[in-house]
Chimera marker file (.cmm) of the C-alpha trace (Angstrom):
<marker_set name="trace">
<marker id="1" x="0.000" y="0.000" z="0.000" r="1" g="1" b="0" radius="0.5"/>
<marker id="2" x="1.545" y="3.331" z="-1.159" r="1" g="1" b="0" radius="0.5"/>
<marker id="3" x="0.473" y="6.965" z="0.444" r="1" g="1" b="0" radius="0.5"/>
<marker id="4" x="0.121" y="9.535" z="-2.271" r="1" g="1" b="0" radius="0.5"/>
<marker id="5" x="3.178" y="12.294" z="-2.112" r="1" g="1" b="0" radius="0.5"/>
<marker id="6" x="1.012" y="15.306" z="-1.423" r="1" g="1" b="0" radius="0.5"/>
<marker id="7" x="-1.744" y="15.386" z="1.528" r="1" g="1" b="0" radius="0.5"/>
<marker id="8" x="-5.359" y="16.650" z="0.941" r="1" g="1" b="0" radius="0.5"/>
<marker id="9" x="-5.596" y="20.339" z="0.611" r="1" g="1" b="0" radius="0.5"/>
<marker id="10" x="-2.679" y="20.603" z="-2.068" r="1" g="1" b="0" radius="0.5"/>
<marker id="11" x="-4.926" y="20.142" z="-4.621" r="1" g="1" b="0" radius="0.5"/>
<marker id="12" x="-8.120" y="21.441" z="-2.898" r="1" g="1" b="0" radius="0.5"/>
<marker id="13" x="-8.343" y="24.991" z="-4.521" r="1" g="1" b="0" radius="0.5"/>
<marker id="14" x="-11.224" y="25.293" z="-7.316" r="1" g="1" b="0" radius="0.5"/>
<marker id="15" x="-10.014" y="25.724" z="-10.835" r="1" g="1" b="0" radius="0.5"/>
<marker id="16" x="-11.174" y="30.047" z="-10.149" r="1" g="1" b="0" radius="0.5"/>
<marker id="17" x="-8.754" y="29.913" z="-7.646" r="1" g="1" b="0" radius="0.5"/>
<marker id="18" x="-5.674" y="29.027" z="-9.451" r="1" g="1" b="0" radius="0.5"/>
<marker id="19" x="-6.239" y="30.949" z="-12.059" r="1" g="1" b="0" radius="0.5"/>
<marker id="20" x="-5.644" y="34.197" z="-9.446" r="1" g="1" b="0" radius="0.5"/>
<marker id="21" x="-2.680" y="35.635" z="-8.749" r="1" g="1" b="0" radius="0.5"/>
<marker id="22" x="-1.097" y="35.645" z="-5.514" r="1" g="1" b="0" radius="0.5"/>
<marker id="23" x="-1.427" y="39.286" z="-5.078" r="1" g="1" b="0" radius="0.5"/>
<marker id="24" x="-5.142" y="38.758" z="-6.061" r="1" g="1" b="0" radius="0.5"/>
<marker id="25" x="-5.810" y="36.077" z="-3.647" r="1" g="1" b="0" radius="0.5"/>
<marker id="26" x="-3.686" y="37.893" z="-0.626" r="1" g="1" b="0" radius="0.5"/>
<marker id="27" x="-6.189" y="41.156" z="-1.642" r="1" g="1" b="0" radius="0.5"/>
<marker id="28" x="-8.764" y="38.970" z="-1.260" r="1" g="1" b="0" radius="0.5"/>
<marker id="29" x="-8.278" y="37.514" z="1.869" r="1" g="1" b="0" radius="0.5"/>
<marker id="30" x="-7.503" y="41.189" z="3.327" r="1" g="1" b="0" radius="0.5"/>
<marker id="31" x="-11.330" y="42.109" z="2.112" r="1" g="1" b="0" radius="0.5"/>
<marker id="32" x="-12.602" y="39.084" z="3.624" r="1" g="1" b="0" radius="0.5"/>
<marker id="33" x="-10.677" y="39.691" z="7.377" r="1" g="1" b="0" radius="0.5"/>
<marker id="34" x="-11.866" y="43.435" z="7.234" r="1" g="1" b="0" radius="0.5"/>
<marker id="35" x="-15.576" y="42.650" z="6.756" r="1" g="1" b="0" radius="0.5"/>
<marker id="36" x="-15.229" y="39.404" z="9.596" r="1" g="1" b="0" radius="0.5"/>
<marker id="37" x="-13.433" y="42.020" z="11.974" r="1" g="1" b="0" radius="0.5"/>
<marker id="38" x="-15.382" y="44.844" z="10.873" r="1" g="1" b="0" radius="0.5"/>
<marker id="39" x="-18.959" y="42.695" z="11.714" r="1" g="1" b="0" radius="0.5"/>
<marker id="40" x="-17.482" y="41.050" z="15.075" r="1" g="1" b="0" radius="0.5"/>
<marker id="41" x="-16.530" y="45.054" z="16.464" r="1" g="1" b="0" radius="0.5"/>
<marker id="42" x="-20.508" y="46.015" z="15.409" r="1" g="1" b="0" radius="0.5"/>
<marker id="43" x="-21.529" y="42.710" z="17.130" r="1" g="1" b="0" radius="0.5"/>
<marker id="44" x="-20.004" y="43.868" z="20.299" r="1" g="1" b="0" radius="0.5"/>
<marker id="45" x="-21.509" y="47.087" z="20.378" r="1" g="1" b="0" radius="0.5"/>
<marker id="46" x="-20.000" y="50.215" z="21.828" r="1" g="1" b="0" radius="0.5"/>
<marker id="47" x="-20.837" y="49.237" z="25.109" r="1" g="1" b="0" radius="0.5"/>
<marker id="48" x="-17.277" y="47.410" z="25.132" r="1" g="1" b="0" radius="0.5"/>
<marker id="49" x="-15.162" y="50.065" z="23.561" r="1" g="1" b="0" radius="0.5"/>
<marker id="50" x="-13.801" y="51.383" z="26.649" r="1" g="1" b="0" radius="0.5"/>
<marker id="51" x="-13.207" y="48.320" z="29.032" r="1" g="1" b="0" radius="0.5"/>
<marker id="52" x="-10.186" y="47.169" z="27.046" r="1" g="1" b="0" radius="0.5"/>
<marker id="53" x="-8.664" y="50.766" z="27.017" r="1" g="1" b="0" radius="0.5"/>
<marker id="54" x="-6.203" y="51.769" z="29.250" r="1" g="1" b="0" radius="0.5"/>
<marker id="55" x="-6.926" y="54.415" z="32.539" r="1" g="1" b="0" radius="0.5"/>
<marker id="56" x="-5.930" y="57.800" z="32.227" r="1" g="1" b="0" radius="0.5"/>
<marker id="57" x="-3.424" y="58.959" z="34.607" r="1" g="1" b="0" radius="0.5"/>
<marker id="58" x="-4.361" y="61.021" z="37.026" r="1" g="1" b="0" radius="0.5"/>
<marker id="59" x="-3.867" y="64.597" z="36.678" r="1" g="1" b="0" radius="0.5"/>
<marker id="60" x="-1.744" y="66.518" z="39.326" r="1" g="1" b="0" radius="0.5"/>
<marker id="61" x="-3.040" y="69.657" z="39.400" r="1" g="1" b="0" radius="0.5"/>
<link id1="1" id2="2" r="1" g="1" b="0" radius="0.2"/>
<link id1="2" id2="3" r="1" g="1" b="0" radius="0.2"/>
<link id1="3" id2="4" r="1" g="1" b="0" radius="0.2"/>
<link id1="4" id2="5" r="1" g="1" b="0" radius="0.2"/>
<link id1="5" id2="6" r="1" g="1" b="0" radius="0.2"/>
<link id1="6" id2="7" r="1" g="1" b="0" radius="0.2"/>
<link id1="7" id2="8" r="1" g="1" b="0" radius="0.2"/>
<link id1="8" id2="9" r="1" g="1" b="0" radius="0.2"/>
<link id1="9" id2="10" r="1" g="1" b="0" radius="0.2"/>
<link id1="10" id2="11" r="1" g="1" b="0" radius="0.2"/>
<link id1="11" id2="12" r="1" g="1" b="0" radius="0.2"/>
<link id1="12" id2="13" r="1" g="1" b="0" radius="0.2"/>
<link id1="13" id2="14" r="1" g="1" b="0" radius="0.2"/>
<link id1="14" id2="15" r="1" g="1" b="0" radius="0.2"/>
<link id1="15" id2="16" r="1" g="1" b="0" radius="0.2"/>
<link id1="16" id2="17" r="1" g="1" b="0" radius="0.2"/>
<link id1="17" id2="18" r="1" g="1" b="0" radius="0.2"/>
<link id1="18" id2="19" r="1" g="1" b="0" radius="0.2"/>
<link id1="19" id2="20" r="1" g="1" b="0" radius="0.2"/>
<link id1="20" id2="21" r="1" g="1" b="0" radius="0.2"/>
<link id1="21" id2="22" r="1" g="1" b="0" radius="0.2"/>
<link id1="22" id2="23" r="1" g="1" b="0" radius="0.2"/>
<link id1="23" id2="24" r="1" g="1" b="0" radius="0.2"/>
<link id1="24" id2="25" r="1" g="1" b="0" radius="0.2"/>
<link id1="25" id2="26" r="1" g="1" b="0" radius="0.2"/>
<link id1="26" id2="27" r="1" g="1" b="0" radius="0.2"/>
<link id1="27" id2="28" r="1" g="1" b="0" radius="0.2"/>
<link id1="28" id2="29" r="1" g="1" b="0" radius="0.2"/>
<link id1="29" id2="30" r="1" g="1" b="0" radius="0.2"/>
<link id1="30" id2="31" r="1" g="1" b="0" radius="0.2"/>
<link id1="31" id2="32" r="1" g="1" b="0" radius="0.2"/>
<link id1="32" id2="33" r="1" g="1" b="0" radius="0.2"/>
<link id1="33" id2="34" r="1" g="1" b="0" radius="0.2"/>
<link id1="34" id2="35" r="1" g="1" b="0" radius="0.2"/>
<link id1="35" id2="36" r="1" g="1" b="0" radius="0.2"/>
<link id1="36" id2="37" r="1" g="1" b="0" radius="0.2"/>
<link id1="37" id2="38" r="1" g="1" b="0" radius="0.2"/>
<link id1="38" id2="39" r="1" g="1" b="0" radius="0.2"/>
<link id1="39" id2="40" r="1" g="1" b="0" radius="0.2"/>
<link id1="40" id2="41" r="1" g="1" b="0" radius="0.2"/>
<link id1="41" id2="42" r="1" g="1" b="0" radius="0.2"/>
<link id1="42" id2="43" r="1" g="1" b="0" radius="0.2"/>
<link id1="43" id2="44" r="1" g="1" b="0" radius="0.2"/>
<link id1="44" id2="45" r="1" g="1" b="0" radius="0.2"/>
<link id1="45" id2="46" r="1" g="1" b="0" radius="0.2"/>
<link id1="46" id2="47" r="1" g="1" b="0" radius="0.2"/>
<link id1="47" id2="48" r="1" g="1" b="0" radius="0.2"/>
<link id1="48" id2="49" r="1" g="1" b="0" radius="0.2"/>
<link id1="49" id2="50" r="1" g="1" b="0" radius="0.2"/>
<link id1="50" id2="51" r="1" g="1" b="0" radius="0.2"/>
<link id1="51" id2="52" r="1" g="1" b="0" radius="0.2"/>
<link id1="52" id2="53" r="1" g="1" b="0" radius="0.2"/>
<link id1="53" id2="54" r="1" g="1" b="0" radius="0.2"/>
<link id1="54" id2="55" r="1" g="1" b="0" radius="0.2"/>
<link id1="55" id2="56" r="1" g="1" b="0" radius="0.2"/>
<link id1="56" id2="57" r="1" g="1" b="0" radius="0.2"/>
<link id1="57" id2="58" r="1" g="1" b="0" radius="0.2"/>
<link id1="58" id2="59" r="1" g="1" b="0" radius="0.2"/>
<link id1="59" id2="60" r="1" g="1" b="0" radius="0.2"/>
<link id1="60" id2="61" r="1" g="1" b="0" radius="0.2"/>
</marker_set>
């Protein structure tokens, strides 16, 4: 019994896919991780902006 050279997803992409460059498909997948981490920052509402942030330092006056 012989294993094949290459694993699964070597050979995975759809024939569209190959036909893009690599600076098409890198563009691509920069559009598609702005709109995910665009839509999970309006999921958590502004009600979280702040509690992540820093605390000012206290001004002496």
């Amino acid at each position: 019994m012989s294993l094949p050279a290459f694993g699964g997803k070597a050979f995975a992409m759809s024939e569209g896919e190959q036909k893009l460059s690599r600076e098409e498909r890198l563009a691509a997948k920069l559009r598609e991780n702005l709109r995910r981490r665009k839509a999970q920052a309006r999921a958590m509402g502004d009600d979280h902006t702040g509690q992540d942030a820093l605390p000012k330092p206290a001004e002496d006056g």
